[in-house]
C-alpha positions, 0 to 999 in steps of 0.5 A: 238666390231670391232673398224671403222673408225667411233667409233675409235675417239670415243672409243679411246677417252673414254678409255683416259679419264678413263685413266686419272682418273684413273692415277690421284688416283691411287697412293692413293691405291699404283697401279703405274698408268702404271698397270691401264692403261694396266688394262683398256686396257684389261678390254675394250679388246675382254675377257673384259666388252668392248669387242674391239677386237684387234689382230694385233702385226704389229700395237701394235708394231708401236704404240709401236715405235712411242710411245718409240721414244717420253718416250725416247726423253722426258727423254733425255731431261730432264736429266742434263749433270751435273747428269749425268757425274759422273755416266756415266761409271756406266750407260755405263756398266749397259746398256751393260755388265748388259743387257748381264748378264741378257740375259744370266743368264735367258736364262740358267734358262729358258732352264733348267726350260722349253722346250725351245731350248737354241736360244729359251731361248736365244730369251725370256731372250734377251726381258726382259733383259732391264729394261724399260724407261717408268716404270722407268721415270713414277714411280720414278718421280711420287714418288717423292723421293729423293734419295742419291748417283746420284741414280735417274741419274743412274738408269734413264741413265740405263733406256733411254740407255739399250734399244739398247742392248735388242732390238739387242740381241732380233732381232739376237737371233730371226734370230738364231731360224729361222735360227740355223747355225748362228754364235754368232760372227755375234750377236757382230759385229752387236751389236757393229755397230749398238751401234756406228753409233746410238751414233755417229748419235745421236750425229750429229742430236743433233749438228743440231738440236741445230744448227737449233732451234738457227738459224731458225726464225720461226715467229710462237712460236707454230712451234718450239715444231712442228720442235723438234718432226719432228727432233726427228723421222727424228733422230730414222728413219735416224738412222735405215735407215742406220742400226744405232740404232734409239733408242739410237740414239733419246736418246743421241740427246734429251740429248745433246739438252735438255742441249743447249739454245735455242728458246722456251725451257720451253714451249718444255719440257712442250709439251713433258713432256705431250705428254710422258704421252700421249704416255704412255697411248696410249702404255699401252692401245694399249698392254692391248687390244692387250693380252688375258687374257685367255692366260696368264692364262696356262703361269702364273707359269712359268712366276711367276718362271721366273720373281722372277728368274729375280729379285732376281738372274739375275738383282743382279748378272748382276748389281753386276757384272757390276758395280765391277769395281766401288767403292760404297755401298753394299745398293746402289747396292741392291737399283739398282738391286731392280729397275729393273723394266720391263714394256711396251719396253719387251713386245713391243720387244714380237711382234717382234717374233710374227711378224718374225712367231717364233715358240713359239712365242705366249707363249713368248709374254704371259709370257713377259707380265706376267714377266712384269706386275709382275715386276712393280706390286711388285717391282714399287710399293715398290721402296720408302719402299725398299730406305727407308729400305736401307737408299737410300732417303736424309732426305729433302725428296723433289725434283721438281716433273716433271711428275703431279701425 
């Protein structure tokens, strides 16, 4: 089945509505409901029972943006200053030196276990070396728990800020593979200004907005939730614009804002919290289609090697190595090296070289999705036995839950 003009409403609406049913039990049966999203999309693709066919990365990609821009702007904005202060170098150094460790550490594993070229390696272990907001938000919110020592902050900050880091490493290694006499010294000048004029634009439209939702008299309460999403894309597109990272850049304004007073607040953090889970949907579905299970098929025991390499060696190591110069626990470390969960943003970065016409580029995308889905299959749906096996949840195990499960 093509998707037209007339049938898109139609089909797109179907498909959300079985979503919604869907994520609202599926928790019962232990499934985070990002995996029966992605389900449903595959089932209703070209190799499932609805037979939609779907093969455009270009689209899957902008929905993909889009879609980020509002999980990543809804998470800032429901994150306190206040949490988040004490673990604010920790965040720091997990969405950095943690990313890089990741990158690197997969990237040697790959080029030993695969064919690939070390800028091929290089370019695979750079998409998943992040972990992902959506999976992270979603499943910790929706659990429910409780967790000790400013876990939830940190691991949330780690979440909404390391995005930056993987999309830059992807973008620079795809430009080594298609063009090998690069130098990596141009990666770090790159990486380091995109970081800086992200955080600083992030920063300044974060002062404005605060500046213009104090200021203005709208008149109209339902124009305020209007004028913060303008703000929002105005903030990620002016701040590529001017090659900043836009993805940093939402998240630190969405912060900033999310802890000012302002008009219709309440109500702001309501619409955002459903358009994120909206978003969500779209995303998840919008990924389902886009992948073949019959690709997936041929790349299933590499990928099982390299997702388990993943997340017993990679993410400890970059977590325990980022995180040396801080005094904690041993179990607080293995609870935030188990939460590195992988989930839309790798597979979203996949496109990436599908779009750029890299060689290999389809086998990378079949292997991420496959590293991803197994990633929230085993680690989102053991996160509350394994805090509880390391004594990370407070014995009132209650918290204001923000996302409805």
């Amino acid at each position: 089945m093509n998707i037209t003009t007339e049938n898109f409403i139609f089909i797109g609406s179907i498909l959300l509505f079985i979503s919604v049913l869907a994520g609202r039990t599926s928790y019962k049966f232990g499934v985070p409901t990002l995996i029966l999203f992605l389900g449903i999309g595959m089932l209703a693709g070209s190799e499932g029972i609805g037979g939609i066919y779907f093969d455009n990365p270009s689209i899957a990609q902008f929905i993909g943006i889009v879609a980020l821009n509002v999980i990543l702007f809804s998470g800032g904005l429901e994150t306190k200053m206040s949490s988040i202060k004490p673990v604010l170098k920790q965040g720091v150094m997990l969405s950095t030196v943690g990313v890089l460790i990741t990158a690197v550490t997969l990237a040697l594993f790959i080029f030993w276990l695969t064919d690939f070229t070390i800028y091929e390696s290089l370019l695979l272990g750079s998409i998943v070396s992040s972990t992902d907001a959506a999976a992270v938000f979603s499943i910790l919110r929706a659990k429910n728990l409780n967790l000790r020592d400013n876990l939830r902050p940190t691991l949330e900050l780690e979440s909404g800020s390391n995005d930056p880091m993987a999309y830059i490493l992807t973008i620079s290694c795809i430009a080594l593979v298609q063009h090998q006499d690069g130098g990596f010294g141009s990666i770090f000048v790159h990486f380091i200004l995109q970081m800086l004029i992200g955080a600083a634009t992030g920063f300044l439209f974060g002062l404005g907005s605060k500046f213009l939702l104090q200021r203005l008299k709208l008149g109209i309460e339902g124009l305020y939730p209007v004028l913060v999403i303008s703000l929002m894309f105005i903030t990620f597109s002016f701040t590529d614009l001017i090659n900043g990272n836009g993805f940093l850049a939402i998240y630190i304004a969405a912060v900033y804002l999310g802890n000012q007073a302002f008009p219709q607040k309440e109500e702001i953090f309501k619409m955002f919290d459903g358009m994120a889970w909206l978003m969500q949907i779209i995303l998840f579905l919008t990924l389902g289609l886009l992948v073949f299970p019959s690709y997936i098929v041929p790349v299933m025991g590499i990928g099982l090697l390299i997702a388990v390499f993943q997340m017993f060696v990679a993410r400890p190591l970059s977590v325990f190595v980022a995180l040396a110069p801080f005094k904690m626990s041993l179990n607080r470390r293995l609870y935030i090296s188990w939460v590195g969960l992988r989930g839309a943003v790798p597979i979203v970065f996949a496109t990436y070289p599908l779009i750029a016409g890299v060689d290999k580029a389809q086998m990378i995308f079949n292997i991420v999705f496959f590293i991803s889905v197994t990633s929230v299959l085993i680690q989102g749906t053991t996160l509350g036995l394994v805090a509880r096996w390391l004594g990370m949840i407070e014995k009132n195990n209650v918290i204001k839950q923000s996302h409805p499960e």
